[in-house]
Backbone bond lengths (Angstrom), bond angles and torsions (degrees), N, CA, C in turn:
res aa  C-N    CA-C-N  psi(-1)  N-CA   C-N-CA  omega(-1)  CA-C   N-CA-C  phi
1 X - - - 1.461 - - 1.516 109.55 -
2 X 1.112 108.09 120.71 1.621 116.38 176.70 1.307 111.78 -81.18
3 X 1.505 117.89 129.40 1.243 109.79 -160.19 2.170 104.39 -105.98
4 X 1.368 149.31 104.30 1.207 129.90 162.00 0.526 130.17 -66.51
5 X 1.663 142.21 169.03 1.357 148.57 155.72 1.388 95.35 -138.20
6 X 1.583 117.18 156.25 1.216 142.63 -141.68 1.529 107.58 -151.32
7 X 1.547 114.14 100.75 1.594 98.32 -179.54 1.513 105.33 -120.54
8 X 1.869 138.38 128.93 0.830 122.93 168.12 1.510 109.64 -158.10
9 X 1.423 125.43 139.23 1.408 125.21 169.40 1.201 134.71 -52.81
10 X 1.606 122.44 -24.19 1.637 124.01 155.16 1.134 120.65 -86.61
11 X 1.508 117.10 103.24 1.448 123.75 174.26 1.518 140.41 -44.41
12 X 1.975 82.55 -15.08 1.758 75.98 -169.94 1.971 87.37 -102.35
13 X 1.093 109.75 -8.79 1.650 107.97 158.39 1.262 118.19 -67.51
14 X 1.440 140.38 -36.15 1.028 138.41 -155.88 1.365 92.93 -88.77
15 X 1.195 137.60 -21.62 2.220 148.59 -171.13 1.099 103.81 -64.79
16 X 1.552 98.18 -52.65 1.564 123.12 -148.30 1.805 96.38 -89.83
17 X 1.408 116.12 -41.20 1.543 102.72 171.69 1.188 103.50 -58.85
18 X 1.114 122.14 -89.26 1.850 119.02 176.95 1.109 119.14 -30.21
19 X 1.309 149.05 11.34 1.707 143.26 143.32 1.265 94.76 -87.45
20 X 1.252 143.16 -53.90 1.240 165.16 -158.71 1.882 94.45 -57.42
21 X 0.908 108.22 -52.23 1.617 102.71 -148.72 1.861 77.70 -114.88
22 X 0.844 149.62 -16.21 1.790 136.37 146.50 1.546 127.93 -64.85
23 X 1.542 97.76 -13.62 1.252 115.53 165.88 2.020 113.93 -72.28
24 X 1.425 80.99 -44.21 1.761 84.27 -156.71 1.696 99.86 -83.87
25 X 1.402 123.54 -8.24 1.320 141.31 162.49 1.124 105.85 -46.67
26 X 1.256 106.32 -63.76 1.731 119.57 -159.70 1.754 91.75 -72.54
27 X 1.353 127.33 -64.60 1.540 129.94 -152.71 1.844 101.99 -61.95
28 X 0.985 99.31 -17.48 1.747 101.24 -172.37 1.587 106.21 -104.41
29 X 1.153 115.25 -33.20 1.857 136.81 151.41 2.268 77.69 103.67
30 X 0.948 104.02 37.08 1.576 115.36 171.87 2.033 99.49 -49.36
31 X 1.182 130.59 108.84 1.375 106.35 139.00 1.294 173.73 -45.46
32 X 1.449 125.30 45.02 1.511 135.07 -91.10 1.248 74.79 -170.17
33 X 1.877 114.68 146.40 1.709 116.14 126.03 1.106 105.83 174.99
34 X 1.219 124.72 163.24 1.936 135.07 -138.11 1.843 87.94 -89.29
35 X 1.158 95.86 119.95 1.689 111.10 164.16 1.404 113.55 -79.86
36 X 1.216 119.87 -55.16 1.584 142.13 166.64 1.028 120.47 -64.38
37 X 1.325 115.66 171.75 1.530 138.69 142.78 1.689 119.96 -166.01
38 X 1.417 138.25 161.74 1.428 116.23 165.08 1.508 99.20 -179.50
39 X 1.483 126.86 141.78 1.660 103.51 165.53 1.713 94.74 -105.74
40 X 0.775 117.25 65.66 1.591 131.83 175.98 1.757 110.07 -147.62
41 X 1.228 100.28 98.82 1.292 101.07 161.66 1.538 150.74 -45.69
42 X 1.240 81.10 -26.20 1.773 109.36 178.71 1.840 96.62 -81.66
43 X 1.029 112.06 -57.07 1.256 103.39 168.22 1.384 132.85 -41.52
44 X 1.398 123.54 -42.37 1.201 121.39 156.90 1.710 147.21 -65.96
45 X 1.500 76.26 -16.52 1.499 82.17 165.54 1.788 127.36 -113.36
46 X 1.188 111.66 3.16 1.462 125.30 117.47 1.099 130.23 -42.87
47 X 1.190 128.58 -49.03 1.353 115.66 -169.64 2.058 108.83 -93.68
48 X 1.344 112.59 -11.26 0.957 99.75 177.33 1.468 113.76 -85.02
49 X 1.795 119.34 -11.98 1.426 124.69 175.98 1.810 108.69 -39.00
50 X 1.479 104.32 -40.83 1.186 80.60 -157.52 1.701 101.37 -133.49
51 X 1.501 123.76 37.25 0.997 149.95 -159.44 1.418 121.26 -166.40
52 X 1.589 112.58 123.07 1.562 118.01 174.39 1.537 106.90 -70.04
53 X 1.265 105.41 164.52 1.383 137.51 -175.75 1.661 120.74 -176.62
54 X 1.467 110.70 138.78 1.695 115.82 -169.23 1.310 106.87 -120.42
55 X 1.159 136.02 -29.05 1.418 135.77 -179.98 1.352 120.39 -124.02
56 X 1.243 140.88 137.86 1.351 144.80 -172.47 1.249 124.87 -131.74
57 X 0.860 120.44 104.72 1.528 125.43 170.12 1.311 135.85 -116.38
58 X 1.829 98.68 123.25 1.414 117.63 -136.50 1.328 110.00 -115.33
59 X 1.758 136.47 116.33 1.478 126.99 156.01 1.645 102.13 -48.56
60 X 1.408 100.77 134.46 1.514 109.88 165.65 1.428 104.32 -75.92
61 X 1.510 130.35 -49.27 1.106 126.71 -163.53 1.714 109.27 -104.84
62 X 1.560 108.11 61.03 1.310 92.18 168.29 1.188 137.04 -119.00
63 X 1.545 123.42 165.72 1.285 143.57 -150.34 1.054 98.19 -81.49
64 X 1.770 135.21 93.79 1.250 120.01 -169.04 1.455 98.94 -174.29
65 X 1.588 116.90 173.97 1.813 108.41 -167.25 1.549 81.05 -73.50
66 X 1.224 148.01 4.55 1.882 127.15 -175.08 1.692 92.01 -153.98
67 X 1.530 135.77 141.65 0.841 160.17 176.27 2.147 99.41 -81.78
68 X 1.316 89.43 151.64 1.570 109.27 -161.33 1.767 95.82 -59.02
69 X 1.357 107.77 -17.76 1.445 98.54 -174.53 1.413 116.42 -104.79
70 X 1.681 140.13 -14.38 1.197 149.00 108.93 1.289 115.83 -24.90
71 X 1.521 138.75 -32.22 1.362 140.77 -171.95 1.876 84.68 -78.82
72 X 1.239 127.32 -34.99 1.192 124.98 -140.09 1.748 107.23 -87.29
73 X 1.353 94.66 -53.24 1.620 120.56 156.13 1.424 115.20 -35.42
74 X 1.751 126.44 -65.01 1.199 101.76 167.47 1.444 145.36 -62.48
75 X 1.860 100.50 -23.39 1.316 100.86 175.53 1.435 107.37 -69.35
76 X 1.025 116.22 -29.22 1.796 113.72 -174.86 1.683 107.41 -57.75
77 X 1.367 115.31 -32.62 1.490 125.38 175.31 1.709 127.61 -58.20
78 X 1.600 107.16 -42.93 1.478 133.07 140.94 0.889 161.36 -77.14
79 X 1.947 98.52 -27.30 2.076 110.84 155.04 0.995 83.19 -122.44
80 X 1.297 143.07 144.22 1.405 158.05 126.80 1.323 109.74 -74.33
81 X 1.174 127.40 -35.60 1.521 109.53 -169.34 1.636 92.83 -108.10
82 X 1.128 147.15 11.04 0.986 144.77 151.42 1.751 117.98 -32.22
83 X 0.939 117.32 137.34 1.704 119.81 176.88 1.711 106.10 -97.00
84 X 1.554 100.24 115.09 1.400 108.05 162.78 1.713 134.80 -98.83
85 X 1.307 117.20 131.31 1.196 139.25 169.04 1.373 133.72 -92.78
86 X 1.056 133.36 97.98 1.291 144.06 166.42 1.711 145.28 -65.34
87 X 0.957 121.23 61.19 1.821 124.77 -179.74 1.457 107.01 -57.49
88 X 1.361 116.30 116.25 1.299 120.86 147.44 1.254 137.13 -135.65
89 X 1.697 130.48 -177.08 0.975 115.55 -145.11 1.679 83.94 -118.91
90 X 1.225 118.80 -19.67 1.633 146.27 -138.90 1.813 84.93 -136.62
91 X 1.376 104.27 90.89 1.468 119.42 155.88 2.004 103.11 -47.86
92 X 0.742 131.92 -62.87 1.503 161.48 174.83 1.519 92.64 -4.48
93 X 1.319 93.97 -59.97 2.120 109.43 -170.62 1.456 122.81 -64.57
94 X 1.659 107.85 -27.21 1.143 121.67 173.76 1.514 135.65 -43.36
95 X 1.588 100.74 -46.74 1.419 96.29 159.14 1.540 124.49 -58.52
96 X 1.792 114.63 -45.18 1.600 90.54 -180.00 1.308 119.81 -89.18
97 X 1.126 116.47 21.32 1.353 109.87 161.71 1.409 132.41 -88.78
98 X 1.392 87.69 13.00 1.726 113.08 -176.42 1.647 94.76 -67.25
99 X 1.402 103.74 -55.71 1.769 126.93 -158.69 1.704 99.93 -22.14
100 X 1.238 109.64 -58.77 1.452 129.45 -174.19 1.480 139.23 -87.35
101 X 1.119 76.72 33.02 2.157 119.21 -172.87 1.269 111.35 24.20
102 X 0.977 79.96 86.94 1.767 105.08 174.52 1.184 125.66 -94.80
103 X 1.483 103.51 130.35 1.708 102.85 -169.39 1.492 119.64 -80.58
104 X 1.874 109.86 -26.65 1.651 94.17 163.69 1.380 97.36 -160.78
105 X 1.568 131.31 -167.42 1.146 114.42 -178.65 1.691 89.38 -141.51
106 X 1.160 144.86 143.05 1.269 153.94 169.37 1.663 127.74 -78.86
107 X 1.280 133.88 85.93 1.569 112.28 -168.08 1.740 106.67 -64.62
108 X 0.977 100.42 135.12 1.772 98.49 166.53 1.776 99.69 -88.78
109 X 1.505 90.67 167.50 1.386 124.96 -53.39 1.349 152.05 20.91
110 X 1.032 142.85 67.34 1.664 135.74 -157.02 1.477 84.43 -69.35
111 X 1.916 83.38 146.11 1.592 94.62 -175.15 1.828 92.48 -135.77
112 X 1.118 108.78 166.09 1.556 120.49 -154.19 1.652 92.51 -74.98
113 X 1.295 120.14 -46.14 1.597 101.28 -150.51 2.159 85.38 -97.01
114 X 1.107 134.46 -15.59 1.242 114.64 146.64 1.362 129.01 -44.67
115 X 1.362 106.47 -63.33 1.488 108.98 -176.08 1.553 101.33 -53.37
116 X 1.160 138.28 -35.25 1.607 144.54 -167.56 1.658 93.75 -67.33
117 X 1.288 91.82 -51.79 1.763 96.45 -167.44 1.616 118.25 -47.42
118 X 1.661 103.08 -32.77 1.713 112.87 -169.42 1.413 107.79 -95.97
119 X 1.499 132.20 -24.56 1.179 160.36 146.04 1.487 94.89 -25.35
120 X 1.655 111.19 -82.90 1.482 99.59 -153.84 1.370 98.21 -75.21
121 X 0.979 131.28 -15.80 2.083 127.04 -179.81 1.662 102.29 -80.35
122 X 1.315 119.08 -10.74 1.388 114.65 176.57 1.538 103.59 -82.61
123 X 1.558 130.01 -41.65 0.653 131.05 -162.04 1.767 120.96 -98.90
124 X 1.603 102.50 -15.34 1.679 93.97 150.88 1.356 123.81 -85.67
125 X 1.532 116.04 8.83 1.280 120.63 -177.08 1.936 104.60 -93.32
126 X 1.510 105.12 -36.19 0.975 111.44 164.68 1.508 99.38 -51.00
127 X 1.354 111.72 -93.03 1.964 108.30 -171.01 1.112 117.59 -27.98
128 X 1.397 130.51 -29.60 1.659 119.79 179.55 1.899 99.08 -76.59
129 X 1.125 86.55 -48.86 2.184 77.33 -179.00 1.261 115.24 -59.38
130 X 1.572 122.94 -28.82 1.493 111.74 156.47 1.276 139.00 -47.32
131 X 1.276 108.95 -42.96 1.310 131.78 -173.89 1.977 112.85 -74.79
132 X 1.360 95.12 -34.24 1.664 94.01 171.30 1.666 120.02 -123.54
133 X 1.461 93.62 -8.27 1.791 81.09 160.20 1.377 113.33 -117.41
134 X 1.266 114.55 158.89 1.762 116.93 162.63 1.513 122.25 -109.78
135 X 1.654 126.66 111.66 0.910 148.65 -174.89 1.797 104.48 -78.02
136 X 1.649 93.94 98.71 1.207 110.06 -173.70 1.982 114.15 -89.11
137 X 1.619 124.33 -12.54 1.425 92.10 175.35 1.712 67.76 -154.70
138 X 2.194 86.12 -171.28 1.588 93.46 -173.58 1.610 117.10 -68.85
139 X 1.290 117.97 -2.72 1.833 105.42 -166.64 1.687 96.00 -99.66
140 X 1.303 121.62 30.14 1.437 123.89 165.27 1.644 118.98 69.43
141 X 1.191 104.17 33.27 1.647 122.29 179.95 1.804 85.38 -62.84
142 X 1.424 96.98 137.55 1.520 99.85 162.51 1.446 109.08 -149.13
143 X 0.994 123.89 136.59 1.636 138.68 -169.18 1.464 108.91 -147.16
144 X 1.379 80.76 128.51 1.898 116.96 169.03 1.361 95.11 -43.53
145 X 1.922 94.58 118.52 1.578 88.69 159.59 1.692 117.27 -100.88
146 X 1.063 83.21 31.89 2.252 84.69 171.09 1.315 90.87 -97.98
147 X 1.148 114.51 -12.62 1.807 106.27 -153.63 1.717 117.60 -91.97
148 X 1.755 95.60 -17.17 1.309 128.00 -170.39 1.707 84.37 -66.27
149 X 1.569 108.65 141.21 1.641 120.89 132.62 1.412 119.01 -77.77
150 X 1.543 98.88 -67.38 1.262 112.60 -154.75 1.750 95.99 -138.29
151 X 1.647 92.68 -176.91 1.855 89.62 -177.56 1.962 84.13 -146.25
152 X 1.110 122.49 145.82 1.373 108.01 -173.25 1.366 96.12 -134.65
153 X 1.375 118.41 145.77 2.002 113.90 -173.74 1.622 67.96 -110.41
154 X 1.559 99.42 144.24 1.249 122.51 173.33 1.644 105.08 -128.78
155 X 0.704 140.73 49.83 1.848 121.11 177.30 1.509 86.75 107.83
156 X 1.255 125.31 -149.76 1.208 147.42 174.63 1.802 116.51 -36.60
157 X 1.501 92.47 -46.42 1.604 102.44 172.83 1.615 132.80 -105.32
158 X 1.356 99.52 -171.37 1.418 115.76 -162.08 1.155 99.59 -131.57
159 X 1.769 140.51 111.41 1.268 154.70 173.06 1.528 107.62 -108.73
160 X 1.831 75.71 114.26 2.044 75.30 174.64 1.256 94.30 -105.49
161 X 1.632 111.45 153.39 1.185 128.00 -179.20 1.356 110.37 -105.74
162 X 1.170 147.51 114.17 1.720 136.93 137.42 0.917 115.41 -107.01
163 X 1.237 107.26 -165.06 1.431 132.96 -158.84 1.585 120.50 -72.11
164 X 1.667 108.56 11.58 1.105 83.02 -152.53 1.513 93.34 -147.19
165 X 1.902 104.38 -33.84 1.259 120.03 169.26 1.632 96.61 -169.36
166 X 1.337 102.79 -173.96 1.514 109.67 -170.22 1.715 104.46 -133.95
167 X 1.180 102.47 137.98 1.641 100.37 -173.91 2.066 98.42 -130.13
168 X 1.108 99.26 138.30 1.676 114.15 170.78 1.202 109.34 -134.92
169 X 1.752 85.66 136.67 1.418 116.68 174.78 1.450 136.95 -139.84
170 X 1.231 130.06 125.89 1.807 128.73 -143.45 1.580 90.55 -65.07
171 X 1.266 115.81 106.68 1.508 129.31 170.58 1.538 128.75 -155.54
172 X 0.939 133.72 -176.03 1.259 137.42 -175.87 1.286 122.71 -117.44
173 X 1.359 142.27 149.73 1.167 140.61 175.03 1.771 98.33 -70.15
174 X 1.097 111.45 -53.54 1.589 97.38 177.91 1.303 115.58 -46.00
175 X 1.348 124.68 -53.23 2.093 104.19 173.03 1.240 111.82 -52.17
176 X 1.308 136.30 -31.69 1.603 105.95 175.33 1.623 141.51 -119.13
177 X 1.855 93.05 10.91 1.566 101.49 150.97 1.065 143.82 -10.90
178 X 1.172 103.94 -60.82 1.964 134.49 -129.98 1.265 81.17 -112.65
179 X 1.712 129.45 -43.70 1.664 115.80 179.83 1.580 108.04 -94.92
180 X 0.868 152.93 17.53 1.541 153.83 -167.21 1.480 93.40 -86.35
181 X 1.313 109.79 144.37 1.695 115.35 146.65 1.533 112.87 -52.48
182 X 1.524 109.33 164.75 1.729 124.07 170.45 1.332 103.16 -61.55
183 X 1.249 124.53 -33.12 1.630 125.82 -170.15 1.538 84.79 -72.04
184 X 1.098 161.25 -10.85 1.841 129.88 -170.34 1.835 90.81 -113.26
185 X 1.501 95.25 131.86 1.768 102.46 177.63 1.401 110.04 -143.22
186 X 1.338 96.53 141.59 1.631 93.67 172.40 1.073 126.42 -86.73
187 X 1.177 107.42 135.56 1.658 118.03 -179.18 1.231 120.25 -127.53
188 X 1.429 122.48 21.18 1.624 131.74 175.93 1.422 111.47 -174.53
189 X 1.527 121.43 149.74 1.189 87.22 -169.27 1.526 105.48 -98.43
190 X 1.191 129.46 23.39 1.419 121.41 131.89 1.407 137.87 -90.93
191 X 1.643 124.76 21.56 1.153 125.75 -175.71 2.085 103.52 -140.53
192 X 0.806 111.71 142.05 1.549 129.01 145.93 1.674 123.77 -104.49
193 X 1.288 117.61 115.12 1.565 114.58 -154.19 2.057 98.03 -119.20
194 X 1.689 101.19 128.63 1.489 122.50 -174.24 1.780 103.51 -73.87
195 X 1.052 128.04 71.61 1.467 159.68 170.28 2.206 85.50 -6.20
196 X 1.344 99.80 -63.33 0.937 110.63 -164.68 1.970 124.16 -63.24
197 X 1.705 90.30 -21.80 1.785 116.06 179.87 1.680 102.33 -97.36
198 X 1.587 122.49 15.62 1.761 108.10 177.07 1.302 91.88 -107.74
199 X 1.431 100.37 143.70 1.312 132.55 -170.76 1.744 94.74 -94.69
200 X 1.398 123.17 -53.71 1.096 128.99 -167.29 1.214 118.38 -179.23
201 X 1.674 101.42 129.66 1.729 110.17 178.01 1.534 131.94 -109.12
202 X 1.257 126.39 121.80 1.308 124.87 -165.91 2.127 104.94 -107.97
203 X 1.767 87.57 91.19 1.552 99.84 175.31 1.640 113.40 -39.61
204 X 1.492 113.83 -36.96 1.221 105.21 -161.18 1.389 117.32 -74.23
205 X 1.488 107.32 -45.26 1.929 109.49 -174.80 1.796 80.74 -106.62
206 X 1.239 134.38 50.84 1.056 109.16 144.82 1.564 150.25 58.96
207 X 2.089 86.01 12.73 1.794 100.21 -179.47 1.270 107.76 -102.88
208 X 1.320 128.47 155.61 1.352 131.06 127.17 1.324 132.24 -110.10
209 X 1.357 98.71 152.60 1.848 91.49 -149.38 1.919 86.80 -119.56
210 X 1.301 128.77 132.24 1.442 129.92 -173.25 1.346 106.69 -92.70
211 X 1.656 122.22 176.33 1.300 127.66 -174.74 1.579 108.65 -62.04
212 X 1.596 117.92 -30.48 1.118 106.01 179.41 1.541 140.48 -73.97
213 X 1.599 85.84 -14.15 1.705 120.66 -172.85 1.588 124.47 105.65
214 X 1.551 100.85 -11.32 1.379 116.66 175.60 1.798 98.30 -73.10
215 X 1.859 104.28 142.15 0.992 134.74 -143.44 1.555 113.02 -107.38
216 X 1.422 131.19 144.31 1.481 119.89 -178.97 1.671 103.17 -141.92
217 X 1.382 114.54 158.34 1.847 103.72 154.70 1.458 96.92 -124.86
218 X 1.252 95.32 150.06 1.383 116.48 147.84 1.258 133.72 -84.64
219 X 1.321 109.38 144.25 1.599 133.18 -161.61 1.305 106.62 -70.88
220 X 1.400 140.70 122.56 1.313 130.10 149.09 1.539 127.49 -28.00
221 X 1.282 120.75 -45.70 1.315 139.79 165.14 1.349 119.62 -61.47
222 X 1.927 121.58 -10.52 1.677 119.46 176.62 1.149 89.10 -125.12
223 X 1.561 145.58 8.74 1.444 125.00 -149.11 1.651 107.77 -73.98
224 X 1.476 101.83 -34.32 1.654 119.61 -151.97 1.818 89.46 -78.31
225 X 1.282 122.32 -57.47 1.014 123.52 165.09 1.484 142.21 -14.02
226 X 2.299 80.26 -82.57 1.247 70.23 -177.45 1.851 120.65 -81.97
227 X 1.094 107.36 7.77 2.213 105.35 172.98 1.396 84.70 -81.83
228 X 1.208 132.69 -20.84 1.504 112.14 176.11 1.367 120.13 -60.06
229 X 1.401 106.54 -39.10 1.437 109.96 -148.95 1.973 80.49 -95.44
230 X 1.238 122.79 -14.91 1.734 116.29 -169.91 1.618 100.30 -73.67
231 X 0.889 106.35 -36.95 1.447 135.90 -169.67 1.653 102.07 -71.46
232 X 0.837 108.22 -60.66 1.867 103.79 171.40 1.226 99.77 -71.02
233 X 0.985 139.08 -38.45 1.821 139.10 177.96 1.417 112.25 -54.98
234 X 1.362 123.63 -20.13 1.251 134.22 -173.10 1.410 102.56 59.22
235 X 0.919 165.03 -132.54 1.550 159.27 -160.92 1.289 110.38 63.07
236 X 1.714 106.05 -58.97 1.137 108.94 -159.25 1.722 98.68 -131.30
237 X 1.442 103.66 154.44 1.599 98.23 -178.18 1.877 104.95 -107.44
């Protein structure tokens, strides 16, 4: 469920977006719908202290202790991967509202089949980030799953490893099974191993060694498996 929030100083704009965009929820059967609302900035960033949110949509010019583009800055400080939206009245602002990677900007008047237009491109953009990243906790961490080696349950948590750095988060291997590509297999029962990131496996003592050189064993209990499943993978003979 995609969650919006909606910030703007004309009230009877702020109604009318939110019919507007619960409308286009329903007609597209989108999973989506506005948690929020406020033409107070301060309000919104209250409410995201202690509450998720994925999409934002922001008056550039609003009447408030912080302007739509200061509103924008802090959320960038607390969602980063959050998707920002911009309404204005003042084409003018549009460019710097780029700064804070913004996915589109709206001229007001907002008109129905615009707003539809950025709507449905928000939301195959969503499906493509599904499809190649994995959103590992609630503050919207998302990581490349090409990038993954391995995923390691340590105690309480779950350390994914890539290529690049490693991030942990108090979870379970059961939440992310069931969504993984065929390429991630278990092979211990403290490891899930990126089929596609082993450098080389030694059946006999039971290592696998990854592209980076960082090291794994396999489980007596996955061994048969997982050379099964390497073995249909072709990779490895």
């Amino acid at each position: 469920m995609l969650k919006f929030i909606i910030c703007d100083d004309n009230l009877n704009l702020l109604d009318r977006l939110e019919k507007m965009l619960e409308t286009l929820f329903s007609e597209h059967h989108y999973q989506a719908t506005v948690v929020f609302k406020s033409d107070n900035a301060d309000d919104i960033l209250n409410y995201i202290e202690d509450n998720t949110a994925d999409v934002f949509m922001l008056d550039i010019n609003l009447k408030s202790s912080r302007s739509g583009l200061e509103l924008a800055e802090e959320i960038r400080k607390r969602k980063n991967n959050a998707y920002l939206i911009f309404t204005t009245g003042h084409l003018e602002y549009a460019m710097v509202a780029y700064k804070y990677k913004t996915f589109d900007y709206l001229p007001k008047p907002i008109v129905y089949e615009r707003l539809e237009d950025t709507i449905i491109r928000l939301f195959d953009d969503v499906n493509e980030l599904t499809k190649r990243y994995i959103k590992i906790d609630n503050k919207n961490t998302m990581v490349d799953q090409a990038q993954i080696h391995y995923i390691k349950k340590d105690g309480m948590k779950l350390i994914f490893h890539t290529s690049y750095r490693d991030y942990d988060t108090y979870s379970s291997f059961n939440k992310f099974q069931g969504n993984l590509p065929n390429t991630y297999v278990r092979c211990h029962k403290s490891y899930i191993a990126n089929i596609n990131q082993i450098q080389n496996v030694e059946p006999t003592s039971g290592t696998i060694t990854f592209m980076d050189g960082h090291k794994c064993d396999i489980g007596p209990k996955y061994k048969n498996q997982f050379m099964e499943v390497l073995k249909n993978h072709g990779n490895f003979k």
